[in-house]
SEVEXVEX-970356 format. One record per residue (C-alpha): residue number from 1; chain; x, y, z. Coordinates in steps of 0.02 Angstrom, whole numbers, plus 50000, padded with zeros to 5 digits. Layout:
BEGIN
num,cadena,c1,c2,c3
NUM,A,X,Y,Z
...
! end
This chain:
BEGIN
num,cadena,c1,c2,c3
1,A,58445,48738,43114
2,A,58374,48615,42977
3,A,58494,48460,42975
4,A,58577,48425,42816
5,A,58559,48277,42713
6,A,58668,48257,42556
7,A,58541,48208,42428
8,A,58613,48038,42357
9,A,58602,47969,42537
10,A,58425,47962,42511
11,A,58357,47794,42447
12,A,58192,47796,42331
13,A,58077,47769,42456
14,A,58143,47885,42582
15,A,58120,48021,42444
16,A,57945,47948,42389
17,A,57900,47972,42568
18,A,57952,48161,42585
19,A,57869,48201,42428
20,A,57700,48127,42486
21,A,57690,48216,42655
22,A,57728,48346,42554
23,A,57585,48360,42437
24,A,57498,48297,42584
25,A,57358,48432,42627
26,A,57306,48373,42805
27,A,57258,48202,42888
28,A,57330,48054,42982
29,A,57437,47925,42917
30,A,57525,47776,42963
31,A,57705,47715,42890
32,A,57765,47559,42905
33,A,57950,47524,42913
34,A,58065,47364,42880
35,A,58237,47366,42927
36,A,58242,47533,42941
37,A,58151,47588,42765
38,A,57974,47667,42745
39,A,57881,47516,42654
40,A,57696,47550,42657
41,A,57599,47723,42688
42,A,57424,47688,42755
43,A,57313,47841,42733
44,A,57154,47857,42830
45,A,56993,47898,42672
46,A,56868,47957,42787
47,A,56833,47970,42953
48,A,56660,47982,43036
49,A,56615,48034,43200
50,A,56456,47968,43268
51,A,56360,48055,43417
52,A,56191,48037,43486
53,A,56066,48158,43454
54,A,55982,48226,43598
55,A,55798,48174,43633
56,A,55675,48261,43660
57,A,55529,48218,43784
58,A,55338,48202,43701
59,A,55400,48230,43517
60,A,55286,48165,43398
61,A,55409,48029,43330
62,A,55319,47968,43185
63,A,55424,48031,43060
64,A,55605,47930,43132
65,A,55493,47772,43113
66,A,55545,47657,42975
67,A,55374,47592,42868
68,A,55441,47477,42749
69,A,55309,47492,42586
70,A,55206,47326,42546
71,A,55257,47216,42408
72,A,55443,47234,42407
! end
């Protein structure tokens, strides 16, 4: 059963909260909260996850070699 919360007991940033995580499609974020009020929402832009690629034995690896060109 949802619990009830007359509307007016809501302060504006309680309410600007809901409605972000509302339009809020998917992600992570992080609220902050002072005396007992959402004050900041931190929200993660991207997130990159970095994994070694496997090597292989007795590949030619002149093409993953950096040549910087002459004269620059």
């Amino acid at each position: 059963m949802p619990l009830k919360v007359p509307q007016n007991s809501l302060t504006n940033r309680e309410i600007k909260l809901i409605l972000f995580l509302r339009k809020f499609e998917q992600g992570e974020v992080t609220i902050r909260v002072e005396n007992g009020q959402p004050v900041l929402i931190y929200e993660a832009i991207k997130t990159l996850k970095l994994e070694e690629l496997p090597t292989s034995p007795s590949v030619n690896n002149e093409s993953t070699v950096f040549h910087p060109k002459e004269g620059n």
